[in-house]
LUMMIZA-93939 format. One line per 10 residues: their letters; for each residue x, y, z negated of N, C-alpha, C. Coordinates in steps of 0.2 Angstrom, whole numbers. Example, Ala and Ser with C-alpha at 12.3 -4.5 7.8 and 13.67 -1.06 7.14 Angstrom:
BEGIN
as = 66 -28 -39 62 -22 -39 66 -16 -39 | 64 -11 -35 68 -5 -36 64 0 -39
end
This chain:
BEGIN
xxxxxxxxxx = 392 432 129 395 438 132 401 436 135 | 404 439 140 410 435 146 415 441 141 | 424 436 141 427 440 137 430 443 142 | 431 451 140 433 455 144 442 458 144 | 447 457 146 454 461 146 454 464 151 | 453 473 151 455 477 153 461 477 154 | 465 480 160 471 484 159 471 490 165 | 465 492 165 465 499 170 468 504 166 | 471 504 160 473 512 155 479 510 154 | 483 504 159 491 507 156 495 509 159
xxxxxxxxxx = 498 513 156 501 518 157 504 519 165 | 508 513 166 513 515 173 507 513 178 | 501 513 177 496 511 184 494 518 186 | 493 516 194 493 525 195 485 525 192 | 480 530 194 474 530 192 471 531 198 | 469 524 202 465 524 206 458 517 204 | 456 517 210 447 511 207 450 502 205 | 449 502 202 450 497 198 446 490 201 | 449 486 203 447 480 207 448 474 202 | 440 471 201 439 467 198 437 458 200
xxxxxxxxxx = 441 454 197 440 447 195 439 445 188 | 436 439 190 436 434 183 438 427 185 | 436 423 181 435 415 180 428 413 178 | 427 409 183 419 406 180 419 398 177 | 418 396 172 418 389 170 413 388 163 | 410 382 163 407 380 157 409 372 153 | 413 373 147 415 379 144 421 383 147 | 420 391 142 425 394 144 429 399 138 | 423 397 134 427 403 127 435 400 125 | 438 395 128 444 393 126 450 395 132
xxxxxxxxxx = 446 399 136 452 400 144 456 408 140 | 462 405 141 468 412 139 468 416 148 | 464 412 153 463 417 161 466 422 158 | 459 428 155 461 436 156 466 439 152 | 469 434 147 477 436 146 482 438 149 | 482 431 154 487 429 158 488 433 164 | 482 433 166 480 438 171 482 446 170 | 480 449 164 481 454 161 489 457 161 | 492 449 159 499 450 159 502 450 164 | 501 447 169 503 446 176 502 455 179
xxxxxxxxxx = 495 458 177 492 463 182 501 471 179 | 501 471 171 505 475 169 511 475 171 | 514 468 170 523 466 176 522 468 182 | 517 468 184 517 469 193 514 476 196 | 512 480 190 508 487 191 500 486 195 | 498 482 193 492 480 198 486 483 192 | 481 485 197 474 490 191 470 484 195 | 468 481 188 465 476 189 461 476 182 | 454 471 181 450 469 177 449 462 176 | 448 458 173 447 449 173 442 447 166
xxxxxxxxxx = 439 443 166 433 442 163 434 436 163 | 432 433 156 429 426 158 422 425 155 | 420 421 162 413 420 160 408 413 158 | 406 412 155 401 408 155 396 407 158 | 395 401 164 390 400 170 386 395 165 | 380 395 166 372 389 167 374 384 172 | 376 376 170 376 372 175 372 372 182 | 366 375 182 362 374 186 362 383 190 | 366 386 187 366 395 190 375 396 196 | 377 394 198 383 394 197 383 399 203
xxxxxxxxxx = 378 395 211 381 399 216 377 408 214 | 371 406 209 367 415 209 376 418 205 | 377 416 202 382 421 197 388 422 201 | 388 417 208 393 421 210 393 426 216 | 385 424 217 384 429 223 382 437 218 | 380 436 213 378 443 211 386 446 208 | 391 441 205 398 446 204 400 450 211 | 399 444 218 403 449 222 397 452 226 | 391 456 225 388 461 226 389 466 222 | 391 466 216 395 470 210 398 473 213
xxxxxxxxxx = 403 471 218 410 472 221 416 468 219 | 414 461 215 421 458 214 428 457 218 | 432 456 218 437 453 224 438 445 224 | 438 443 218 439 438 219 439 434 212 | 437 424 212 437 422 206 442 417 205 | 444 415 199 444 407 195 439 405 196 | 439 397 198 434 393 197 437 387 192 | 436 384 187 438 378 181 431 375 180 | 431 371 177 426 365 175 419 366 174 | 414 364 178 415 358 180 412 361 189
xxxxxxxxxx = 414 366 192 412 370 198 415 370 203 | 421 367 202 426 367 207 424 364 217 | 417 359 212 417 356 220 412 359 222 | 406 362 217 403 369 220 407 373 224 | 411 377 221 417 383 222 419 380 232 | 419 373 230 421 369 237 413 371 243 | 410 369 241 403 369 246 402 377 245 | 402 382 241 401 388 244 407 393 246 | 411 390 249 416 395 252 414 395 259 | 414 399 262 413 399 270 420 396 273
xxxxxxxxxx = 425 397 270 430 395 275 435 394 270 | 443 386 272 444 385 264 451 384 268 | 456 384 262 462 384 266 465 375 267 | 471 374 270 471 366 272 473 364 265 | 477 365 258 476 361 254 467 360 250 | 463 367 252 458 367 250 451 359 251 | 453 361 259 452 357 263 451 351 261 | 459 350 261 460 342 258 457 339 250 | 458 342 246 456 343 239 447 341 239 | 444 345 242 438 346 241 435 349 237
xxxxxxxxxx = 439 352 232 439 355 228 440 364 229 | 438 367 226 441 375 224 441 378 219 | 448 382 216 449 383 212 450 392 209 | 451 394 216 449 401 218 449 405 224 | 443 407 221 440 409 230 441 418 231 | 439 420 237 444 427 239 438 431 244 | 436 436 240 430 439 246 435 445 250 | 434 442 257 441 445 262 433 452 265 | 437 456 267 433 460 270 427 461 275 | 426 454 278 422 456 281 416 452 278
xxxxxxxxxx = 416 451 273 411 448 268 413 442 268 | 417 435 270 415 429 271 420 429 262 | 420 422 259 423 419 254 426 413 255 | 434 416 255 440 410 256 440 408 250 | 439 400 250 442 397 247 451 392 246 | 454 393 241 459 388 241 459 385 235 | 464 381 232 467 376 228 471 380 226 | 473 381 220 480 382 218 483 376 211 | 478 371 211 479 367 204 484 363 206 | 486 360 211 492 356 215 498 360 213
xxxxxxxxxx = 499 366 216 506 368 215 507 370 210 | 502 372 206 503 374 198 505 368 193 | 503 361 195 506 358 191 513 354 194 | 514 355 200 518 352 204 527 359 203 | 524 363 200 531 368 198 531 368 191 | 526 366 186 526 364 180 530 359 179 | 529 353 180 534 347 181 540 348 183 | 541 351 189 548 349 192 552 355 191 | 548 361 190 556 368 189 552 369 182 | 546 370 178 549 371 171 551 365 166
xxxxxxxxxx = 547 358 168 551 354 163 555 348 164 | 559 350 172 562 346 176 561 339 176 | 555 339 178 552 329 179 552 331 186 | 555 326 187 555 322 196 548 319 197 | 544 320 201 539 314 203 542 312 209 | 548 311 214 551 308 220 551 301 215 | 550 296 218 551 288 216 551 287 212 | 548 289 207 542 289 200 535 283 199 | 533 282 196 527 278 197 521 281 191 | 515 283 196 513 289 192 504 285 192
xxxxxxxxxx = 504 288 185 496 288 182 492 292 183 | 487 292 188 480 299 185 475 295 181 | 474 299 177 466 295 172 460 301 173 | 457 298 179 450 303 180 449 302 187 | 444 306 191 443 306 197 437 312 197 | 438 317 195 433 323 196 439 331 199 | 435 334 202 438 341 204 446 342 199 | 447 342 194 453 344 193 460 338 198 | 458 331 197 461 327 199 463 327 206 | 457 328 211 456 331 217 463 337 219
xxxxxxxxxx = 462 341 216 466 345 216 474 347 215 | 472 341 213 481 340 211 485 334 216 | 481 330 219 484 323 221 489 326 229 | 486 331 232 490 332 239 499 334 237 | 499 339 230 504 340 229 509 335 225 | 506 330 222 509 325 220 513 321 225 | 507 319 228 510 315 235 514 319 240 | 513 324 241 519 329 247 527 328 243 | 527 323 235 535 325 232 537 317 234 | 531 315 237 534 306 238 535 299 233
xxxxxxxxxx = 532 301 226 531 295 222 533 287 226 | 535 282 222 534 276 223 528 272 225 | 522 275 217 515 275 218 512 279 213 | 505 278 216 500 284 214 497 278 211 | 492 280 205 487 275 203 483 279 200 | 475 280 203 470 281 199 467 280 196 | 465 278 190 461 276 187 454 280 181 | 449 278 183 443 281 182 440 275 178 | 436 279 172 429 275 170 423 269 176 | 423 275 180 419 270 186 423 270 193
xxxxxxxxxx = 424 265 193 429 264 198 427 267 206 | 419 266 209 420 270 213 422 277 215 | 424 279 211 425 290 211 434 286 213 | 438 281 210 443 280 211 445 279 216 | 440 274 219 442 271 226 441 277 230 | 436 282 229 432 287 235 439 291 236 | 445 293 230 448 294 231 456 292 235 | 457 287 232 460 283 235 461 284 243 | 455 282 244 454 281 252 454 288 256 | 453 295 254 453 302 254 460 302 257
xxxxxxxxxx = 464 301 251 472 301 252 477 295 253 | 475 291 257 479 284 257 483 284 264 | 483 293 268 488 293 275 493 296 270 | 491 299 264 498 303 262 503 297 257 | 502 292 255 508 289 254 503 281 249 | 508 277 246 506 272 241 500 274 236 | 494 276 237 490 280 230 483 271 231 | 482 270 225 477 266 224 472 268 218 | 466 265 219 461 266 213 459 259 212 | 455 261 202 456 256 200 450 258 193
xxxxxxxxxx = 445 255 189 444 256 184 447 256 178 | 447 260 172 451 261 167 453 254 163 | 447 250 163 446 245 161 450 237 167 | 454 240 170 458 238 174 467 239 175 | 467 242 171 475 243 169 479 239 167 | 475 234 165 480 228 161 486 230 157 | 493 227 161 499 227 157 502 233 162 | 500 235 166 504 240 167 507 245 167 | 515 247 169 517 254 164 518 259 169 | 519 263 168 522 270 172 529 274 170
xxxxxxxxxx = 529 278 175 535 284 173 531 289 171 | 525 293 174 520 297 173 515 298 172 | 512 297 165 504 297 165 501 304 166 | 496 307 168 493 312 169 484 312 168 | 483 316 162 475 315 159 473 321 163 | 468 317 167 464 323 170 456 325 170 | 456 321 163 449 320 159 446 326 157 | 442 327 158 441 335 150 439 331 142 | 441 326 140 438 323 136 441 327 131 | 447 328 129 452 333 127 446 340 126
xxxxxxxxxx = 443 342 128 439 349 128 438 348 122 | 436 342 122 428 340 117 434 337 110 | 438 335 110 441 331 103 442 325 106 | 440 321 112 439 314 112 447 311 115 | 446 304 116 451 300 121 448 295 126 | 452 296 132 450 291 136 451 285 133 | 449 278 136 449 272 133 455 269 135 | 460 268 132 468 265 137 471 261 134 | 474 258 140 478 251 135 484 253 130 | 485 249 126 492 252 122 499 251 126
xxxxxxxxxx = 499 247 129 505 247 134 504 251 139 | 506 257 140 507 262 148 511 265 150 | 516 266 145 522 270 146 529 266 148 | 534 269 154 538 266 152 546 268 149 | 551 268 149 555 270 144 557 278 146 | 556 281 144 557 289 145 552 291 151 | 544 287 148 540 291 152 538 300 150 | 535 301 155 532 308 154 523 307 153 | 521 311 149 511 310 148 513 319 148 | 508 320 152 503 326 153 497 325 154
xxxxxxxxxx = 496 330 150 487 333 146 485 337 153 | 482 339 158 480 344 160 477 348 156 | 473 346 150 468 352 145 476 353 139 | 474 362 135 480 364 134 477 365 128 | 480 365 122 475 371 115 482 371 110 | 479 374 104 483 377 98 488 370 97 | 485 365 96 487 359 95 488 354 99 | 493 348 99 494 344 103 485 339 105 | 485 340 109 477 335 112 478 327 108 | 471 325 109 470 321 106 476 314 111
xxxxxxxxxx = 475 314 118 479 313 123 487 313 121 | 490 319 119 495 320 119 500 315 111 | 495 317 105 496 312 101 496 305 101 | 490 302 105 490 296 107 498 294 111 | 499 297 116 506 296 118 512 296 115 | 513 301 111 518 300 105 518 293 99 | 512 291 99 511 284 96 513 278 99 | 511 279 107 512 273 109 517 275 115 | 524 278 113 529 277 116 530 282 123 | 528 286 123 532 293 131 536 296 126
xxxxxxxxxx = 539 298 130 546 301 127 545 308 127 | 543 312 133 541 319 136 533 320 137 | 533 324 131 524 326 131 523 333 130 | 520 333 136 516 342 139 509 341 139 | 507 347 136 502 351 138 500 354 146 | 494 358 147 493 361 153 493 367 153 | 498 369 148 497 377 149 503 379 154 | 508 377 154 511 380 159 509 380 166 | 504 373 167 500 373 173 495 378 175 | 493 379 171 488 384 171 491 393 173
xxxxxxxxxx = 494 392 170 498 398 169 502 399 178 | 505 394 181 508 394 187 503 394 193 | 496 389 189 491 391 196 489 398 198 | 486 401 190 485 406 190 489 411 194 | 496 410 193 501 417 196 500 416 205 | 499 409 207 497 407 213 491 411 214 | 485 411 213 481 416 213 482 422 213 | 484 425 208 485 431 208 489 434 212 | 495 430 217 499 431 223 492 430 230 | 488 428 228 485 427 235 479 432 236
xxxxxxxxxx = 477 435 229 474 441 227 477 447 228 | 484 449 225 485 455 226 493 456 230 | 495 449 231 500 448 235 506 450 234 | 508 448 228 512 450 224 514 444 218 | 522 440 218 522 435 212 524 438 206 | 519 436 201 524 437 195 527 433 192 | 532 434 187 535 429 179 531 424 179 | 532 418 180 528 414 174 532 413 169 | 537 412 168 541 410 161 539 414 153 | 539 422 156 537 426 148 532 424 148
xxxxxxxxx = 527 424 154 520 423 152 518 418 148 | 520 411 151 521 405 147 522 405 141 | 528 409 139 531 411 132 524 414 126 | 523 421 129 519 423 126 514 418 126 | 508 417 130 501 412 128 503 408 123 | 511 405 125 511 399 120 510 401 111 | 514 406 113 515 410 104 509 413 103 | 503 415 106 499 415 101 493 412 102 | 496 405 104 491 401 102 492 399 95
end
């Protein structure tokens, strides 16, 4: 059953029709979305509803054409739909574009479905204005090459790193990447099993292995002296990811919740056009997880 956060009955909302979104992913019983959102809709007086639902791999485009014949305004898209979410937008905006990916799409009025990105700027103001890491002339790690990675590399690259390095299980997703983005600055790809002795200033897990308990497979030298590791995946506990780093040497280790948390508000500015907090928000999800 999709978990449901109403906030149509609070108080300071005036009492008009109630405009609904969700988030569609499999898995999703772990997404704090309609919290966040919930909390976002009460700061900003917005009558709104948000859902999260559980999609059938193989159901993705039926469940979204049946939410916005319901009347939805708009969704979350998260794991593993993004590049779906990409091929059924009718029109996508220029980070959307670039990305290939889509992360939340917008039924505009005359029926078409905008798609954009918001996973780039969400983790790209997580880093630099909540936990003050520079990625300007850094030398930085992705481990993956699926829609979340996608996602995030145009805003990476727009801050100017030294370099990018992909590194994937199978190395062509890396390189297919790589070459997508290699007018925006130094980015290369590589298999995992390719890293050798190399260190970084930023490693960044954009695996879902982390969903599941797991770890990607990585050398024990990666880090270098006052590195940074970020988890894209976020939970009660440090990731399996994020302990492994503390073992073998980053100095500054985050979670994805504050990314999550920032994309979403980006979202929910391009839905009801209006920004909210991220910082209480942040605060609170964190506290009761």
């Amino acid at each position: 059953m999709p978990h449901t956060v109403s906030i149509s009955d609070t108080p300071s909302i005036a009492n008009t029709s109630v405009d609904h979104y969700a988030v569609f992913g499999n898995p999703i019983a772990h997404s704090k979305s309609p919290q966040i959102h919930a909390l976002f809709a009460r700061q900003t007086s917005q009558n709104i509803d948000y859902i999260a639902q559980q999609v059938a791999l193989d159901q993705f485009e039926t469940a979204v054409s049946a939410f916005i014949e319901k009347g939805g305004k708009g969704l979350n898209i998260t794991v593993p739909f993004k590049e779906k979410a990409w091929t059924l937008a009718d029109i996508h905006s220029e980070r959307a574009q670039r990305a290939g990916a889509v992360n939340t799409l917008i039924k505009r009025d005359n029926g078409e479905l905008y798609g954009d990105n918001t996973d780039g700027v969400g983790l790209a103001r997580d880093l630099i204005l909540n936990h003050k890491i520079p990625v300007e002339a850094r030398n930085i790690l992705l481990i993956g090459a699926g829609g979340a990675i996608r996602g995030i590399l145009e805003a990476l690259l727009e801050q100017q790193p030294t370099s990018l390095l992909i590194a994937n299980r199978t190395k062509p997703r890396a390189i297919e990447l790589m070459n997508d983005f290699a007018d925006m600055g130094n980015i290369n790809g590589c298999g995992l099993n390719e890293l050798g002795q190399q260190t970084f200033d930023i490693v960044i897990n954009g695996t879902a292995a982390s969903l599941h308990g797991k770890l990607p497979t990585l050398p024990d030298e990666l880090f270098n002296p006052h590195a940074c590791s970020y988890d894209l995946m976020y939970s009660a506990r440090p990731t399996p990811f994020m302990r492994w780093s503390k073992q073998h040497g980053a100095e500054k280790i985050f979670d994805g919740l504050g990314m999550l948390v920032e994309q979403a508000a980006e979202s929910f500015f391009l839905w009801r056009n209006v920004k909210p907090d991220t910082e209480t928000v942040i605060n609170i999800i964190r506290h009761a997880l």
